[in-house]
C-alpha positions in Angstrom: 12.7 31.6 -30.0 14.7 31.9 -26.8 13.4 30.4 -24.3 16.1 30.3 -21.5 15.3 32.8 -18.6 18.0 34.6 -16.5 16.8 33.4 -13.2 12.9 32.3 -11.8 12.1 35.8 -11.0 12.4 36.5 -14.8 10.8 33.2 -16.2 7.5 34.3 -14.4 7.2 37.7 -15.1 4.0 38.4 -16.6 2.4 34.8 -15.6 1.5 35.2 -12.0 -2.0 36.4 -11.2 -4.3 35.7 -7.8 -6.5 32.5 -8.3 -5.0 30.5 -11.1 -4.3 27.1 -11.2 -1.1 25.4 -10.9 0.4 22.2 -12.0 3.6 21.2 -9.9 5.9 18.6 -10.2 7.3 16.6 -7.1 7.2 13.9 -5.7 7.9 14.5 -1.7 11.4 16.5 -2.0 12.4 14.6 -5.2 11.8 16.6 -8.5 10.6 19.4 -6.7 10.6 22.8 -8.8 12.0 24.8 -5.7 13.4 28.1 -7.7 10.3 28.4 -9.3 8.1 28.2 -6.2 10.5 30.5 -4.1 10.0 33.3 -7.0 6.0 32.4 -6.1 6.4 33.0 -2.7 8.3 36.5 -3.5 5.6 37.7 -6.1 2.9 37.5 -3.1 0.0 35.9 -5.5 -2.4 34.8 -3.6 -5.9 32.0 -3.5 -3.8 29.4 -5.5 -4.9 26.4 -6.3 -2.2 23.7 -6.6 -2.3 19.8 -8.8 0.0 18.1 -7.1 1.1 14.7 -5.7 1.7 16.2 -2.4 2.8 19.6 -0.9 5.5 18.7 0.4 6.8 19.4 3.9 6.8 21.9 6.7 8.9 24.8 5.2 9.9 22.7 1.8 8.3 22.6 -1.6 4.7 23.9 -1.5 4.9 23.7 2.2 6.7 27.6 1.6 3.6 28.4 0.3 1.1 27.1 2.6 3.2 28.9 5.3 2.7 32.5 3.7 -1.0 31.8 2.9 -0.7 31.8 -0.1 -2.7 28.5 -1.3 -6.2 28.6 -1.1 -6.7 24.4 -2.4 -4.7 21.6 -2.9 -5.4 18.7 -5.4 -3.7 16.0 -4.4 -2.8 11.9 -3.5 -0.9 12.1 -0.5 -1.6 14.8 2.6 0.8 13.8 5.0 4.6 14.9 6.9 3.0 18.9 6.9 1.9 19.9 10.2 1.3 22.9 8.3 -1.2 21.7 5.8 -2.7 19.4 8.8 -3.6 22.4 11.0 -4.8 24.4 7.9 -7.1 21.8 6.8 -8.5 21.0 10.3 -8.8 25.0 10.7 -11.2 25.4 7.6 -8.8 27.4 5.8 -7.6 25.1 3.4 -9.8 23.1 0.9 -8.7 19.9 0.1 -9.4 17.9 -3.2 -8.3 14.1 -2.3 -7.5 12.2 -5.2 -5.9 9.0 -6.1 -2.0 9.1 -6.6 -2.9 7.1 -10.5 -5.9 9.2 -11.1 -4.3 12.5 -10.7 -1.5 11.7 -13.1 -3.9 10.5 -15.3 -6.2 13.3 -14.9 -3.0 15.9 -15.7 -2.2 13.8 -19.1 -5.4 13.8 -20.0 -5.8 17.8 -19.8 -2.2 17.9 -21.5 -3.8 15.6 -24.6 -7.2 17.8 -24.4 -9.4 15.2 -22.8 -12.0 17.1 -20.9 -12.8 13.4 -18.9 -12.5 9.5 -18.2 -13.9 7.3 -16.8 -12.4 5.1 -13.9 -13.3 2.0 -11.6 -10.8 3.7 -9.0 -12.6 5.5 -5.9 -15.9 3.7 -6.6 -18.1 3.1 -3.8 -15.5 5.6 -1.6 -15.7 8.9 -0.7 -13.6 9.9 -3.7 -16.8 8.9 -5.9 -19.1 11.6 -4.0 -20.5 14.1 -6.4 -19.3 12.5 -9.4 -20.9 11.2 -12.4 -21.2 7.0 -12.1 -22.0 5.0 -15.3 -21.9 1.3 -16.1 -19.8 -0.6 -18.4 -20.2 -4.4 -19.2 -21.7 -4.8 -16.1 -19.5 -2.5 -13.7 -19.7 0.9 -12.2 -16.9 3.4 -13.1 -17.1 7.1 -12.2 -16.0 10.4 -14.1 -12.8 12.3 -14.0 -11.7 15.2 -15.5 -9.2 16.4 -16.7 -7.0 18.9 -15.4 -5.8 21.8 -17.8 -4.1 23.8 -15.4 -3.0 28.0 -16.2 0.9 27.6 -15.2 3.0 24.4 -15.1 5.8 24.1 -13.0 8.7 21.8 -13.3 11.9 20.4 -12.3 13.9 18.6 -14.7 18.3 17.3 -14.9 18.9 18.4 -18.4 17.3 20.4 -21.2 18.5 21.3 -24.9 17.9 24.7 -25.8 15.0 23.9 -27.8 13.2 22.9 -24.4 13.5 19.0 -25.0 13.7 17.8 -21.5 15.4 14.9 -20.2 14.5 14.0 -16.4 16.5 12.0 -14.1 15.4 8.7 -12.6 12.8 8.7 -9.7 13.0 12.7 -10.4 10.7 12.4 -13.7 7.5 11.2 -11.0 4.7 14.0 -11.7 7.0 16.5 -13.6 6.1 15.1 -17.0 2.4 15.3 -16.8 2.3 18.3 -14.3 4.4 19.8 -17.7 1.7 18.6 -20.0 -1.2 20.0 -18.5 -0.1 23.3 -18.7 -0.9 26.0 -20.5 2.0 27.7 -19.8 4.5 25.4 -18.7 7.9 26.6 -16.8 11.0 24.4 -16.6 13.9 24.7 -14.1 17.0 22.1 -14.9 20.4 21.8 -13.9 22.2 21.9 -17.0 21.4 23.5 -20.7 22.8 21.7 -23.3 22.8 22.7 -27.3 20.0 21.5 -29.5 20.8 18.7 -31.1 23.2 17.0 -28.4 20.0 15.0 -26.5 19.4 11.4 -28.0 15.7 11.4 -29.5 14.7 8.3 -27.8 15.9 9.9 -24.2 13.2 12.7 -24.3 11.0 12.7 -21.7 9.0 16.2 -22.3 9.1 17.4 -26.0 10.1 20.9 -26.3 6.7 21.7 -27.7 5.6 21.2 -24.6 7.8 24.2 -22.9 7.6 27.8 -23.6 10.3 28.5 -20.6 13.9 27.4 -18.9 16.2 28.8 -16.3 19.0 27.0 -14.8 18.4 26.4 -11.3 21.5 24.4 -10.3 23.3 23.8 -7.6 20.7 22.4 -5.3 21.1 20.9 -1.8 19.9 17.7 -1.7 16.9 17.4 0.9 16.4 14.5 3.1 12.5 14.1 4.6 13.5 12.0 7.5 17.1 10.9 8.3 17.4 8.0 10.5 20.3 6.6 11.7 21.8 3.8 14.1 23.3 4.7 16.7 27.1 3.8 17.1 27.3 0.9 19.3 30.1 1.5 21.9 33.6 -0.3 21.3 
């Protein structure tokens, strides 16, 4: 089975629909699948539903979505550095699933191992715990999470065999590998295709099982959230 794509565009086709539910990796600009959503933005699908750590920033990552209006709710641990996604919220026209930075990862794993819930001791007694179910363990509350088994997974890896064994780079691996999991479809962009067989077993990061299809996305510009800088002092 071949499962490199020519290009994004091509790796989607037939995937795409209004409504569905997508996993992303990312994590901030690092590991962000950024071919992949730009052949999103392109298609024009619309009321999306992104599971992901954050959405990145103004004009960058998911934040090129949330610009064209084409995310209806985010699921996510950290909401901050988009004005976009701030005014959006405030507005009404964004729903906004909060959830803790551990618990969504864990709630993405558990969909990829097809575990429909968990329970948790984090969010108890906060607004995170509103609506859920609560039960008691050996004398302390935990509440119930579920898992999220999401219609398209979406992410950005440094090297893949052409099996789809992936092999992510340091802080880059972050949400990718459960994000790729929880899939049912799940979409991999990497920088470099190598033959099957060539990848050390014990390096593996996401099994090939897990991915149905690969494009090369390489070269990327390396994005910076905030550069700071001191200032020169004069001679």
């Amino acid at each position: 089975m071949n499962k490199l794509f020519p290009n994004a565009t091509a790796a989607l086709d037939g995937l795409l629909k209004d409504g569905m539910l997508i996993a992303s990796g990312g994590f901030g600009l690092c590991g962000v699948p950024e071919r992949l959503l730009d052949a999103i933005v392109e298609s024009g699908v619309k009321d999306l539903t992104f599971a992901s750590n954050n959405a990145g920033i103004d004009g960058e990552g998911i934040g090129k979505l949330l610009r064209t209006r084409q995310v209806k709710k985010m699921m996510a641990s950290y909401v901050g550095e988009n004005k976009e996604f701030e005014r959006q919220y405030l507005a009404g026209e964004l729903e906004v699933e909060f959830c803790p930075q551990g618990t969504l990862a864990e709630r993405m794993r558990a969909g990829g191992a097809g575990i429909p819930g968990f329970y948790t001791k984090t969010g108890v007694g906060t607004l995170v715990s509103e609506g859920k179910e609560v039960k008691n363990f050996g004398g302390q509350d935990y509440i119930l999470e579920r898992g999220i088994f999401a219609d398209l997974a979406l992410v950005k890896a440094w090297k893949a065999d052409t099996t789809g064994n992936v092999v992510f780079r340091k802080t880059a691996r972050n949400f990718n590998v459960p994000a790729g999991q929880c899939g049912r479809v799940c979409v991999v962009e990497v920088e470099e295709v190598v033959p099957a067989g060539s990848l050390d077993p014990e390096a593996i990061h996401l099994p090939g099982v897990y991915v149905q299809r690969m494009i090369i996305g390489s070269p990327y510009d390396k994005k910076i959230e905030f550069r700071t800088v001191r200032e020169t002092e004069a001679a």
